[in-house]
N, C-alpha and C positions, 0 to 999 in steps of 0.2 A: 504494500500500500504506500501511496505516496502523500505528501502531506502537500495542500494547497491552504494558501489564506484570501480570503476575502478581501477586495483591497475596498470595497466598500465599508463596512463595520469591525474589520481585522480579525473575524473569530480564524479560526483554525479548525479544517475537517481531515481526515482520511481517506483517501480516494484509491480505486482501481476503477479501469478502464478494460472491458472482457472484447469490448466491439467499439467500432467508430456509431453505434446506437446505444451501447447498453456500460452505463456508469452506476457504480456502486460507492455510497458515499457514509461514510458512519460518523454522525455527529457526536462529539460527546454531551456529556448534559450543560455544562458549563458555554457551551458554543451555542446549543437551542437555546439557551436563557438570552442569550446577547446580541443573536442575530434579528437586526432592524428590521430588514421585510417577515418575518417568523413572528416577532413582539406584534407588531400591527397588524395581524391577522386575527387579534386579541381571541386568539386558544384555539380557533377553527378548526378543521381539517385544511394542509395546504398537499400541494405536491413538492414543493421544495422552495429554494429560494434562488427568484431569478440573476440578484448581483453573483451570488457563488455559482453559478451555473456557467456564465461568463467569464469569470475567471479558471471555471476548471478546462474550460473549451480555450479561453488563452494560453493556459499550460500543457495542455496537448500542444498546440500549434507549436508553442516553443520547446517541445519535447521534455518538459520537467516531468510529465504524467504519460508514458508510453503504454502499449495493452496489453496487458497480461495473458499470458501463453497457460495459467492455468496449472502447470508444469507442478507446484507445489504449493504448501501450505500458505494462505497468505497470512501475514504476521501483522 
């Protein structure tokens, strides 16, 4: 897993990447507490948050977040 930050509200998630469609992204609780688009949802159901979604689609582009082969345990 790779780690990405939000350069909107700066939290910090854990990211892999299995396909150029299919992103797995594990928040910890401390990141749900402080992410801005997340808070103003005030508790909803959302599907994610669009600033982090953007930066993890920048960090592919710039290769910090490549796709996982699957190959082993992810850690």
């Amino acid at each position: 897993m790779d780690s990405v930050t939000c350069q909107t509200c700066g939290i910090r998630v854990q990211v892999v990447k299995f396909s150029p469609a299919h992103t797995s992204v594990q928040w910890s609780a401390a990141a749900a507490r402080h992410c801005t688009e997340l808070a103003d949802n005030g508790g909803g159901p959302v599907r994610g948050c669009t600033a982090l979604r953007a930066c993890i689609e920048n960090a592919v582009t710039a290769g910090a977040v490549g796709l996982s082969t699957r190959d082993r345990d992810l850690l």
